[in-house]
N, C-alpha and C positions, 0 to 999 in steps of 0.2 A: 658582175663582181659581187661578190657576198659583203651583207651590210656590217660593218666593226662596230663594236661595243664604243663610242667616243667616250675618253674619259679629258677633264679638265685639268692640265696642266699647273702641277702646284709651280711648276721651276722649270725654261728650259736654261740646260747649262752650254756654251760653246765651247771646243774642246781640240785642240789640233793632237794627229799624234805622227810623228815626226817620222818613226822608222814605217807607217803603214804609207806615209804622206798621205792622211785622210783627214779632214774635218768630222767629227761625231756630236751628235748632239746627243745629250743624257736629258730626258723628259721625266719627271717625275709624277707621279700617279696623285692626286687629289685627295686619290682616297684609301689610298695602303703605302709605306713605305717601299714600293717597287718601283725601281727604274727601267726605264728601255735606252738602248745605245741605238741609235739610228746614225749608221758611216756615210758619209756621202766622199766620196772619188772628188780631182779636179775637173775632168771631163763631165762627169754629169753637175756639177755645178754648172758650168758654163753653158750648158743644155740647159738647165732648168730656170734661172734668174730670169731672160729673157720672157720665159712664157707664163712666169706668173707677174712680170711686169704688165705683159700685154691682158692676161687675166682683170689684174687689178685697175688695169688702164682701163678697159671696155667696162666696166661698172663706178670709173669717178662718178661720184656725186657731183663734182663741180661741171664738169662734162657735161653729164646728163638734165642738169638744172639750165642748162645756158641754153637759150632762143637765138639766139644770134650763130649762123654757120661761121665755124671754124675751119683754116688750114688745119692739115696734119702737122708742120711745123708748129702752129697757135697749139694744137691739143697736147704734144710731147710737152711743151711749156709747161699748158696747166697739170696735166700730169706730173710733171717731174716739181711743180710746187704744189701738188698732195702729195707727193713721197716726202719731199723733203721737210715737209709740215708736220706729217704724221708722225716720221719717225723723233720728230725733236719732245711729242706730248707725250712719249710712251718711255720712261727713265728706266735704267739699267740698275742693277748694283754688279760691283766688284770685288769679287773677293773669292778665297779659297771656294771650293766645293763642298758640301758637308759631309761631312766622315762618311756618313754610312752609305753614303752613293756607291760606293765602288763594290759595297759588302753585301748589295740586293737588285746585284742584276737581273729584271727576271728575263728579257728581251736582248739579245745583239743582233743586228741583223744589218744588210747592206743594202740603202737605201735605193732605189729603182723606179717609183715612180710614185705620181702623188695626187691624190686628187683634192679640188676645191671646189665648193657649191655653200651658196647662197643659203641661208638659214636665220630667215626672219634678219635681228640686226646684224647676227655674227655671221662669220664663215666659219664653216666645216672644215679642216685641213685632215686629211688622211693618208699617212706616209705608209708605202706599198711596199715591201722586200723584193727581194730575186723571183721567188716562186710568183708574181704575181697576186701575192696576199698582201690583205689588208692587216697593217700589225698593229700601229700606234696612230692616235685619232686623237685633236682637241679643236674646244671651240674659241676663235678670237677674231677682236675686233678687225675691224680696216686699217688701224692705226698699227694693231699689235704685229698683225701680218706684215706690213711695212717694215715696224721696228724688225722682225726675224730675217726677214733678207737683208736689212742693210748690217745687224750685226752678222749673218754670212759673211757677208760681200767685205766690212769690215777685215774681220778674220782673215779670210782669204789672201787679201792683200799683205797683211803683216805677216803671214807666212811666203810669201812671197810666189803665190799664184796670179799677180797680176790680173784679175778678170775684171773689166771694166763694167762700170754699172750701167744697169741699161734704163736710167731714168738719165740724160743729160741736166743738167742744171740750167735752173730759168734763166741764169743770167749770162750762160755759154754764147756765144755767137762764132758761127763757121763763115769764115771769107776765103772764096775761094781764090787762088794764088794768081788767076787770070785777071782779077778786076781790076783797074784803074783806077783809085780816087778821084786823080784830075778831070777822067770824064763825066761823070757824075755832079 
């Protein structure tokens, strides 16, 4: 795959639009007043959350610092309290779009696959179009990539796609409907 120019994300903006039923993200360029619209579909959302959960899973820090063997139940925990951690450091604002987003689109494209790799502290994120190109590139932390899928994942919900997130919460527990207390 041919290497993209990464440029650093002044703004992403989250975006539903109702008659395509698409989520769009409008990324803004660092370093010129041009925007890209990258569409993502419900189906490939629901394709994609999971494997950059598993992504970001297979490189926790917390994970990978711990001497002590863990269950895969113990690692989804620690996992799912580095997501939940990361996305509470990384703050949002809210508000309008800025005027001139809509008036320097240079990019629309329908988002199709994406790649992530490792870059010294940051990650590389590189969102792919139809054709297989590489279109729109930025670099962010572990915390910031966290924040972007949960405000996805956010979104998604309040438009009412339903996709569950694939970090469960540390403090979830599954009992299966078979157990008995009294035996125990």
């Amino acid at each position: 795959m041919a290497k993209v120019q990464v440029f650093n994300a002044r703004s992403i903006t989250f975006n539903y639009d109702r008659t395509a039923d698409r989520i769009y993200l409008v990324l803004g360029d660092a370093k010129s007043e041009l925007f890209h619209h990258a569409w993502i579909t419900r189906r490939y959302l629901q394709q994609l959350l999971p494997q950059v959960a598993n992504w970001l899973d297979a490189g926790c820090p917390l994970l990978e610092d711990n001497k002590i063997p863990l269950t895969a139940a113990q690692k989804t925990r620690v996992a799912s309290f580095e997501h939940n951690a990361a996305k509470e450091r990384i703050k949002t604002q809210k508000g309008p779009a800025p005027e001139n987003m809509a008036k320097q689109i240079d990019k629309s494209y329908l988002l199709r696959g994406l790649q992530l790799s490792n870059d010294a502290d940051l990650i590389t994120l590189v969102l792919i179009d139809t054709q297989n190109q590489p279109v729109s590139g930025m670099k962010l932390s572990r915390n910031e990539l966290h924040k972007l899928v949960s405000c996805l994942l956010d979104l998604a919900n309040r438009v009412g796609w339903n996709i569950g997130s694939p970090w469960r919460s540390a403090g979830t527990v599954t009992i299966p409907a078979d157990m008995n207390p009294a035996k125990h």
